[in-house]
C-alpha positions as CSV (number, residue, x, y, z in Angstrom):
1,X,-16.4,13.7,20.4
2,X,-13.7,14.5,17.9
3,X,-12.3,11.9,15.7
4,X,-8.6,12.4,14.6
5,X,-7.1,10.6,11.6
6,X,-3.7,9.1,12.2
7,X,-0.9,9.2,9.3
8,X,0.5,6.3,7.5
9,X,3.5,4.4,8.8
10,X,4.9,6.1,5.4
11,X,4.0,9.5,7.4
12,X,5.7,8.8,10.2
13,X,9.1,8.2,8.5
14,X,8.4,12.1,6.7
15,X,8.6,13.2,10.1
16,X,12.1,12.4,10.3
17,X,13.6,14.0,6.9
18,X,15.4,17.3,8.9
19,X,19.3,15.8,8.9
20,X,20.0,15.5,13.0
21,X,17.3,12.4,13.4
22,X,19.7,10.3,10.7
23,X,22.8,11.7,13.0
24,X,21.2,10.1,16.4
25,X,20.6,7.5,14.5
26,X,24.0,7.0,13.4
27,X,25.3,8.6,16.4
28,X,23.6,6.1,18.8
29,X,24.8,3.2,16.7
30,X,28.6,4.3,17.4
31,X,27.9,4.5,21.0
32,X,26.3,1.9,21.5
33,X,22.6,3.4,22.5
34,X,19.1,2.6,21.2
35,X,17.6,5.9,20.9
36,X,13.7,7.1,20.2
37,X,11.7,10.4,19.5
38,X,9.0,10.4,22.2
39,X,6.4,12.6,23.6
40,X,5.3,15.7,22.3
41,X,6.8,16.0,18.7
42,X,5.2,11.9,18.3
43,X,1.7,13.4,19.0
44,X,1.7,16.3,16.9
45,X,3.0,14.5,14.2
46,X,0.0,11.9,14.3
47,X,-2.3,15.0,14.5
48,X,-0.5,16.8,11.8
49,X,0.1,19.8,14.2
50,X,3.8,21.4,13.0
51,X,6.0,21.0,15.8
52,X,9.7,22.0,15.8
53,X,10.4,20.8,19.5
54,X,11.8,17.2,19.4
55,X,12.6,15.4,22.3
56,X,15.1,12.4,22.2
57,X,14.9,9.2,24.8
58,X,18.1,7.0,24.7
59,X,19.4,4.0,26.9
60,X,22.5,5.4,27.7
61,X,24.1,9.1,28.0
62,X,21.6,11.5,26.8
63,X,24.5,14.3,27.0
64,X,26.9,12.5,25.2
65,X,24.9,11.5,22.7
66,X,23.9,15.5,22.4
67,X,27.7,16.4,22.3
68,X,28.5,13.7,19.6
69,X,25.1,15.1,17.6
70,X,26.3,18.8,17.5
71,X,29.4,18.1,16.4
72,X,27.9,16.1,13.4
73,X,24.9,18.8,12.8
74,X,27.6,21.6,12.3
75,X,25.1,23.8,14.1
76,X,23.0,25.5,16.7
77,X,24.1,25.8,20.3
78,X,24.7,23.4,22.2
79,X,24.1,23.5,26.5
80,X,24.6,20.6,28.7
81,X,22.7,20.2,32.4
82,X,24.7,18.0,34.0
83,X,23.0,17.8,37.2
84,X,19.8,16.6,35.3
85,X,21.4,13.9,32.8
86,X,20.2,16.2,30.2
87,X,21.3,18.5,27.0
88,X,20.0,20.4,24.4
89,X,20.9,21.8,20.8
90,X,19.0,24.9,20.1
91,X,19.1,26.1,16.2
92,X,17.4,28.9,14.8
93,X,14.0,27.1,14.0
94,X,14.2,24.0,16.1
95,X,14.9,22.9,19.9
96,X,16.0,19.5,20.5
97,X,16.3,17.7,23.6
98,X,18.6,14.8,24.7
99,X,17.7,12.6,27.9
100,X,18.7,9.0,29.2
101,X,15.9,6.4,29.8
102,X,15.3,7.6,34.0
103,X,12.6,6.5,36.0
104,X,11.4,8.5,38.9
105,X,10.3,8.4,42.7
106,X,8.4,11.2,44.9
107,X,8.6,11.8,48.4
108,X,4.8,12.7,49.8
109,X,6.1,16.7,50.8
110,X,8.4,17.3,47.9
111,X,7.6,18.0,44.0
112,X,11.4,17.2,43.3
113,X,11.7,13.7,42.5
114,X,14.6,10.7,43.2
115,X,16.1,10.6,39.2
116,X,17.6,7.1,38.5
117,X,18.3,5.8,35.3
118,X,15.8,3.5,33.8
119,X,14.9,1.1,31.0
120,X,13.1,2.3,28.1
121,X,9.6,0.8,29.6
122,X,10.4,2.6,32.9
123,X,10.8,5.5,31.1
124,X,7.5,5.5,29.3
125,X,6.0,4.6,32.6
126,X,6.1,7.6,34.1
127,X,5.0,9.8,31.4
128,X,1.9,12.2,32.1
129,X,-1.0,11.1,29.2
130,X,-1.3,7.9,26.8
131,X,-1.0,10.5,23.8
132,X,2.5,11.8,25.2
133,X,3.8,8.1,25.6
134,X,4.1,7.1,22.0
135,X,7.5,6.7,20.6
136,X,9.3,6.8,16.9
137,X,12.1,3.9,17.1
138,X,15.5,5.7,15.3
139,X,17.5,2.1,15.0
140,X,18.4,1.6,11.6
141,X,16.1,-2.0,11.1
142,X,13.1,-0.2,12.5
143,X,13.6,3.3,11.4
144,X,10.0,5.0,11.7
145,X,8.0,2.1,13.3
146,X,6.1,3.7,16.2
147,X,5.7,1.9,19.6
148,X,2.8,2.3,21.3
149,X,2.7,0.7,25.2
150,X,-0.3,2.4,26.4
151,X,-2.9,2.7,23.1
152,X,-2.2,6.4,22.7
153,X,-3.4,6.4,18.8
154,X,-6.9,5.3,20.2
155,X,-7.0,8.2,22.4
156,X,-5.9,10.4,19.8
157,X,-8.0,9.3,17.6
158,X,-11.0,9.3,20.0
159,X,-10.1,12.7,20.8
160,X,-9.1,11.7,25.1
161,X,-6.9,13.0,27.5
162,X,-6.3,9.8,30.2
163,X,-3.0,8.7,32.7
164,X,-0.9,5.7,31.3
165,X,-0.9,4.5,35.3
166,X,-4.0,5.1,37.7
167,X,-4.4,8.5,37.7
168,X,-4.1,9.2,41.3
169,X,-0.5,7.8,41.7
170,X,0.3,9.9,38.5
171,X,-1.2,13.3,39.8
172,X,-0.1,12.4,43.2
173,X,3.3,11.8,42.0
174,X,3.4,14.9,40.5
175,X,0.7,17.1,40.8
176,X,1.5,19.7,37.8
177,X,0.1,17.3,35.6
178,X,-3.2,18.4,36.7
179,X,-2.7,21.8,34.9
180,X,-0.9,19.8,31.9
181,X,-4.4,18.0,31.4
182,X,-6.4,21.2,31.3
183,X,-4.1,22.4,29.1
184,X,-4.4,19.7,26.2
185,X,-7.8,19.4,26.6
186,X,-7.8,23.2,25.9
187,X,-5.2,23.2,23.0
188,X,-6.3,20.5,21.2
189,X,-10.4,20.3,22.5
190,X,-9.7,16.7,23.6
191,X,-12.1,15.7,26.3
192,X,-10.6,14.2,30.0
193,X,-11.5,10.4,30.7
194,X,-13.7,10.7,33.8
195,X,-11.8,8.3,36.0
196,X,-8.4,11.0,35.3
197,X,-11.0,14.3,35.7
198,X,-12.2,12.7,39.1
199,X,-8.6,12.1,40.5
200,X,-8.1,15.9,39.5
201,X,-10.7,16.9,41.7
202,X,-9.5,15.1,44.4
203,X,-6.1,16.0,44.3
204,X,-6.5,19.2,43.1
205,X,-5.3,20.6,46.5
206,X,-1.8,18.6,46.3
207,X,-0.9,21.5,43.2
208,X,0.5,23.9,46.7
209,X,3.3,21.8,46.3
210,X,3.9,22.8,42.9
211,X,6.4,25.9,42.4
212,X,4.2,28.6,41.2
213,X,6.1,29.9,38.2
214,X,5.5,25.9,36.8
215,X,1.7,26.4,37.4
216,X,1.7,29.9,35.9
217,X,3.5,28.4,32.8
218,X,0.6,26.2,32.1
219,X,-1.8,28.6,32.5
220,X,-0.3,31.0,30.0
221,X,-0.5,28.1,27.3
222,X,-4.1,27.8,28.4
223,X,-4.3,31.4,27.6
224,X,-3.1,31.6,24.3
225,X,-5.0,28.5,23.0
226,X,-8.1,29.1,20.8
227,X,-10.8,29.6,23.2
228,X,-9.3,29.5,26.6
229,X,-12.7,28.8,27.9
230,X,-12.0,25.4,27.6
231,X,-9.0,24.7,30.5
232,X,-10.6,27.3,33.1
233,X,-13.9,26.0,32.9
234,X,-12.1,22.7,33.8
235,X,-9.8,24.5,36.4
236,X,-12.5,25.6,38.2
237,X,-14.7,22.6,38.0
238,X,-11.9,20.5,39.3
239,X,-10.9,23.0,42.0
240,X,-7.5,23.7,40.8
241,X,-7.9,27.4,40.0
242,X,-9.6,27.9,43.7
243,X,-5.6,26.8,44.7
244,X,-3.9,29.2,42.9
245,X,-6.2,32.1,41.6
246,X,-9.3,32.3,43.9
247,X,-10.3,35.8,43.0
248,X,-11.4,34.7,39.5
249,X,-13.1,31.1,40.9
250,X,-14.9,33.7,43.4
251,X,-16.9,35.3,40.4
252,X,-18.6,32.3,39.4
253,X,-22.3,32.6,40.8
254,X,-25.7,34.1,41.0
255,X,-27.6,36.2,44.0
256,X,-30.5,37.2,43.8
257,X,-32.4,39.5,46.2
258,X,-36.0,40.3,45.8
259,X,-36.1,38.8,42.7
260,X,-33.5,40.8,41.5
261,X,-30.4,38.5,40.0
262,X,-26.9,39.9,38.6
263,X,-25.1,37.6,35.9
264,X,-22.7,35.8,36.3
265,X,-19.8,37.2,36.5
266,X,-17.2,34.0,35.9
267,X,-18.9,33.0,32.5
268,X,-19.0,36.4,31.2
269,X,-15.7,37.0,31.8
270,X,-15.0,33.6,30.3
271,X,-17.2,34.6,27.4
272,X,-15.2,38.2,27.4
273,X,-12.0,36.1,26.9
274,X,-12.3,33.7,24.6
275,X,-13.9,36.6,22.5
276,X,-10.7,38.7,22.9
277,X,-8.6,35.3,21.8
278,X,-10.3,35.4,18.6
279,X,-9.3,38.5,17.6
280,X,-5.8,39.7,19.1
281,X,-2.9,37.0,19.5
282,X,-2.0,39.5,22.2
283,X,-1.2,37.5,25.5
284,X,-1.5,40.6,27.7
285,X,-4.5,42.0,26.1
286,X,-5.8,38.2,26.8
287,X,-5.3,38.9,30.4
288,X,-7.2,42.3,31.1
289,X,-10.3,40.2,29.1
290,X,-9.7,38.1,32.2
291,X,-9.0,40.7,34.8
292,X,-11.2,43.3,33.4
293,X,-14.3,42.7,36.0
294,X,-12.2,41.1,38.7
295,X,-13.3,43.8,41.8
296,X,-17.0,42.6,41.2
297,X,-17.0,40.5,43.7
298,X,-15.6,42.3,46.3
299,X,-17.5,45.8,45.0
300,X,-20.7,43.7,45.1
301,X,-23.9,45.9,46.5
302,X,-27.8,45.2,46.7
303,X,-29.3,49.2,46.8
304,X,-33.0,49.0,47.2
305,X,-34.7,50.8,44.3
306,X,-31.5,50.8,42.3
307,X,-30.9,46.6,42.0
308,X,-27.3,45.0,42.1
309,X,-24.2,47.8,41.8
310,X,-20.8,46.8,41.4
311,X,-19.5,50.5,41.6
312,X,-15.8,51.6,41.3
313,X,-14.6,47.7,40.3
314,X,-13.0,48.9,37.5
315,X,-10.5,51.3,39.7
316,X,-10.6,48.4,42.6
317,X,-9.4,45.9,40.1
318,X,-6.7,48.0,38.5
319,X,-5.3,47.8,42.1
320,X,-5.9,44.4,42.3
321,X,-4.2,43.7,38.9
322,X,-0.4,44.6,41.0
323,X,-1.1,41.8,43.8
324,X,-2.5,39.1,41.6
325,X,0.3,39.6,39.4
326,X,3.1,39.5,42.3
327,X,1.1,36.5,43.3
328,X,0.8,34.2,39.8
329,X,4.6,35.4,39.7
330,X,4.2,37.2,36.5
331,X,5.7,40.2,35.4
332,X,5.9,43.2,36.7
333,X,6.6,45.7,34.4
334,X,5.5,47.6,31.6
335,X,2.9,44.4,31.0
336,X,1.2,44.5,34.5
337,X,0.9,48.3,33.7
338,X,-0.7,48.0,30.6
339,X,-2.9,45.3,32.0
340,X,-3.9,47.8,35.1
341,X,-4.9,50.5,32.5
342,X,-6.9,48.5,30.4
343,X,-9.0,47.2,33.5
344,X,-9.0,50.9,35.0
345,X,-10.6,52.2,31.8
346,X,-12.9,49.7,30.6
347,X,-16.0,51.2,31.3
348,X,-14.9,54.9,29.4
349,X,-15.8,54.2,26.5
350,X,-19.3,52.7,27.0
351,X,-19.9,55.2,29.8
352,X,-19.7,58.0,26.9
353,X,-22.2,56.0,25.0
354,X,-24.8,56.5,28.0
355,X,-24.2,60.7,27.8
356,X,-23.7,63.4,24.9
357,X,-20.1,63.0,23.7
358,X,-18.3,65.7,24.5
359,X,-14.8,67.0,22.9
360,X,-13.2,67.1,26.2
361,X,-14.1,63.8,27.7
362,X,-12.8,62.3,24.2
363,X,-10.0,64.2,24.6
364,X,-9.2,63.0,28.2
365,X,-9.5,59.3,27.1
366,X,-7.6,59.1,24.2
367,X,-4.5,61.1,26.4
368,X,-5.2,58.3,29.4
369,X,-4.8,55.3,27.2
370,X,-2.5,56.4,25.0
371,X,-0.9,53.9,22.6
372,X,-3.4,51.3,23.9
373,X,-6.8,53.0,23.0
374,X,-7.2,50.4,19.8
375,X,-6.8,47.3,22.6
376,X,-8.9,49.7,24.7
377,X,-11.9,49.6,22.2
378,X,-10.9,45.6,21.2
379,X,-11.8,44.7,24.8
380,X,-14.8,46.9,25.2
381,X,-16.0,45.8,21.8
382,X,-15.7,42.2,23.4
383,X,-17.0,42.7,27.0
384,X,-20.7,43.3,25.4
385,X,-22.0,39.6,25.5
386,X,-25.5,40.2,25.9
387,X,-28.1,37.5,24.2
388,X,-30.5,40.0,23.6
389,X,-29.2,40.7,19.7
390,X,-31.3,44.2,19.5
391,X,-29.4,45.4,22.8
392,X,-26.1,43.6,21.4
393,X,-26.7,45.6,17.9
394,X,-27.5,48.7,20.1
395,X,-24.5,48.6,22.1
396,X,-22.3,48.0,18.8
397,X,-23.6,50.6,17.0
398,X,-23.1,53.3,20.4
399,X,-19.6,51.9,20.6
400,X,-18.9,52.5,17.3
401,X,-20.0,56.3,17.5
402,X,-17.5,56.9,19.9
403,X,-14.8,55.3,17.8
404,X,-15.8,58.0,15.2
405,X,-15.8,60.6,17.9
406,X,-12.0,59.6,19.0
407,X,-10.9,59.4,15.1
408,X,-12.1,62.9,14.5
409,X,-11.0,64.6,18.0
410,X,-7.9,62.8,17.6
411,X,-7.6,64.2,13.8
412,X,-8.0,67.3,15.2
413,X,-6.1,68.1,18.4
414,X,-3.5,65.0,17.9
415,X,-3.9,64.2,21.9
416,X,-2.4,60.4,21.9
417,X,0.5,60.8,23.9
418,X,0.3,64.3,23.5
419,X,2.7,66.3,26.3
420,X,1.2,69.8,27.7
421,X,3.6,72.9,25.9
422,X,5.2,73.7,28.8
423,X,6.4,71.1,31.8
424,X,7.2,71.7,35.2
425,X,11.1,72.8,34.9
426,X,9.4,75.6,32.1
427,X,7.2,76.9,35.0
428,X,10.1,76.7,37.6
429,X,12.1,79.1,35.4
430,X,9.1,81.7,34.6
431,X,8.1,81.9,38.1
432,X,12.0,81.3,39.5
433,X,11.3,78.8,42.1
434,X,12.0,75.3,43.0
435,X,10.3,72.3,42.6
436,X,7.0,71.7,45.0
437,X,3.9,71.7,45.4
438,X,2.8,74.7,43.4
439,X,4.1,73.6,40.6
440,X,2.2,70.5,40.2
441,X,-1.3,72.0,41.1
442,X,-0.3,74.4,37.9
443,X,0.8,71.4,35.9
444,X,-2.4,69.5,37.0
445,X,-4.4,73.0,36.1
446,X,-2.8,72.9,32.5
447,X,-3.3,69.9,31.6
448,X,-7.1,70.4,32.2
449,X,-7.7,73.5,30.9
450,X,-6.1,72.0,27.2
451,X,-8.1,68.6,27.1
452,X,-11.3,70.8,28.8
453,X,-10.9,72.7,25.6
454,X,-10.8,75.9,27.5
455,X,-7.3,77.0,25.7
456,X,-5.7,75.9,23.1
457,X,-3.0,73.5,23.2
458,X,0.3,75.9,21.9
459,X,2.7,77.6,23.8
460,X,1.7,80.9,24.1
461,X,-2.2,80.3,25.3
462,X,-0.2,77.6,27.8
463,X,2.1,80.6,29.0
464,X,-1.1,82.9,29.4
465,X,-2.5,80.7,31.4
466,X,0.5,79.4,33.5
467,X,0.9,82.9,34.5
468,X,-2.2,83.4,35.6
469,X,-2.4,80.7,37.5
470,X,0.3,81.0,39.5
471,X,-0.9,84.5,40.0
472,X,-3.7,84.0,42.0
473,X,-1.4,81.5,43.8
474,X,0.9,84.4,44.7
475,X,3.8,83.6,42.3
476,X,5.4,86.3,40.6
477,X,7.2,86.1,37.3
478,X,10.8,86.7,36.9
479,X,12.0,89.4,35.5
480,X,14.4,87.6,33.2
481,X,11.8,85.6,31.4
């Protein structure tokens, strides 16, 4: 288990050097409010993580005490929610929230709880972990000292994620805090206290009342943590991911038929992923690691004399990428695009490994993935997890072949987002026609004639061969061209 060292009372107070803690301080003191730093900011300060999102608790009005703040600061912007008691200053490097002590109620069908306001015990109460219930008192005789109701240093130092309350009223109360305790286990490779990780699993069906753009914003933190692993391999153990993403829980397994077994195909992908984390920041790249062999299930075929065949999941899954994404409520746009490519052509680049590499199917990948074909390689460079460290060395060294291949082809013929020389309103004019059919079966012609390497890719082999082709398709070229 990790151990965590826990700064100095003397540490604490450096916590509080940027101006606008000595102005709630102040602040509070002319309204006549007690005021505190709690949650987040307190924990990463006692792990010495840098946090610049500080959220302020104070027994009174959390907006006035915002609006008399700004005014002192001099800067940042300032917006008030008034329906939800609460306000923020935003400056350029910091985020500061401002809320009244409030405790909270649930009815059993809704995730929107009864707000009334609270005592400062009340308010610490109903906070998700022990680690997020610590708090830094900001009155001026105990500037610094830290209050601590529920023993969160222990569990920071002892490296635990547990409830303040009995887990299942917490979790039942609100059940996003399910995905919040992955999530901090996965950030900061904290282990869940067993009585908590057992309440997940049997509440882990209560997360449908959760809004899914809540749920999805955990499990994008979860995705850009260090090894990501971590939080889905608890997901899945505690049934949460089966309510909200069952197409990845439905990888997770072995068959095996005559004695024949597949891997599987949930730990691999994990394995795929957390690989992929290590080397690109890139959140979306992240997500075609995890998307990459999501068809296999459904693809899935015993062939006698040939074993297990997961044949055309690659295309399958680029289709799948669209309704997953509608689904998890993420975007779609250029992102879900790029995702969808990456899955469709993950197996390109290894598949050349497997023949002779020839100019034109070079050619044809580097024009399909475009400006992706470096994340293209990333993930296929991370999708070989085999044990076997001859077949792993193998596999590297064919990979890195075709990387040469691409570098020289693309040297060459400069295909990456390379446009055929002449389009289809070029071809309208020469054969003095509208658009239709024809015109893309000669567009379709071109283009695979130049990456084929049967012509060369300038205009006037392109206008040979245009005009030949719409020859034999009984088009005529006009006179005046």
């Amino acid at each position: 288990m990790v151990q965590h060292s826990i700064p100095s009372f003397a540490g604490l107070k450096s916590a509080l050097s940027h101006p606008i803690f000595k102005h709630v301080q102040e602040e509070s003191e002319r309204l006549g409010q007690q005021s505190f730093v709690v949650g987040g900011y307190v924990r990463d300060v006692l792990l010495n993580r840098n946090s610049k999102d500080v959220d302020f608790l104070t027994l009174g009005s959390g907006i006035a005490l915002a609006q008399a703040v700004h005014a002192k600061l001099g800067e940042g912007h300032l917006s008030v929610f008034k329906n939800f008691g609460t306000a923020q200053i935003k400056t350029q490097d910091w985020e500061f929230e401002f809320v009244g002590a409030r405790k909270e109620s649930y009815r059993r069908d809704s995730r929107k709880p009864a707000v009334e306001d609270g005592n400062f015990e009340q308010d610490i109460d109903r906070r998700d972990f022990t680690i997020n219930t610590m708090a830094i008192d900001l009155s001026q005789e105990a500037w610094g000292s830290l209050i601590d109701r529920y023993n969160g240093q222990s569990d920071l130092k002892q490296g635990i994620i547990r409830t303040p309350l009995d887990p299942e009223t917490t979790f039942d109360d609100d059940p996003l805090r399910m995905m919040r305790a992955a999530r901090f286990a996965c950030q900061l490779n904290f282990e869940i206290e067993s009585k908590t990780f057992e309440a997940m699993k049997k509440f882990a069906s209560r997360l449908s009342i959760v809004s899914q753009e809540r749920v999805t914003d955990e499990l994008q933190k979860i995705m850009m943590a260090v090894a990501p692993s971590v939080g889905f391999k608890i997901l899945f153990t505690t049934n949460l991911l089966h309510q909200f993403f069952p197409d990845l829980a439905a990888m997770q397994g072995v068959e095996v038929i005559k004695g024949h077994a597949h891997k599987d195909n949930f730990y691999h992908t994990l394995e795929v992923l957390d690989k992929t984390a290590a080397k690109s920041d890139n959140l979306w790249l992240r997500w075609a690691a995890l998307m990459h062999d999501i068809a296999k299930p459904p693809t899935k075929r015993y062939i006698e004399g040939e074993g297990w065949t997961f044949h055309g999941h690659e295309d399958k899954g680029a289709r799948m990428v669209v309704g997953i994404f509608k689904r998890l409520k993420l975007p779609l746009n250029d992102k879900m695009k790029y995702v969808a490519k990456l899955v469709r052509l993950h197996l390109r680049p290894i598949a050349l490994t497997k023949e002779e590499i020839s100019d034109s199917a070079v050619r044809r990948l580097i024009f399909e993935a475009g400006d992706d074909l470096d994340d293209l390689m990333t993930l296929c460079t991370c999708d070989i997890t085999t044990k076997n460290k001859e077949k792993e060395r193998r596999f590297q060294d064919n990979l890195a072949q075709v990387q040469l291949r691409i570098e020289e082809v693309e040297e060459r013929d400069k295909i990456r987002n390379w446009q055929p020389p002449i389009d289809g309103n070029q071809i309208m004019s020469i054969f003095g026609i509208g658009a239709g059919r024809e015109i893309g079966l000669i567009k379709a012609a071109l283009k695979d004639a130049i990456l084929d390497g049967d012509i060369a890719n300038n205009y006037e082999e392109a206008l040979r061969f245009v005009l030949a082709k719409g020859e034999s398709m009984g088009l005529s070229k006009k006179n005046n061209e």
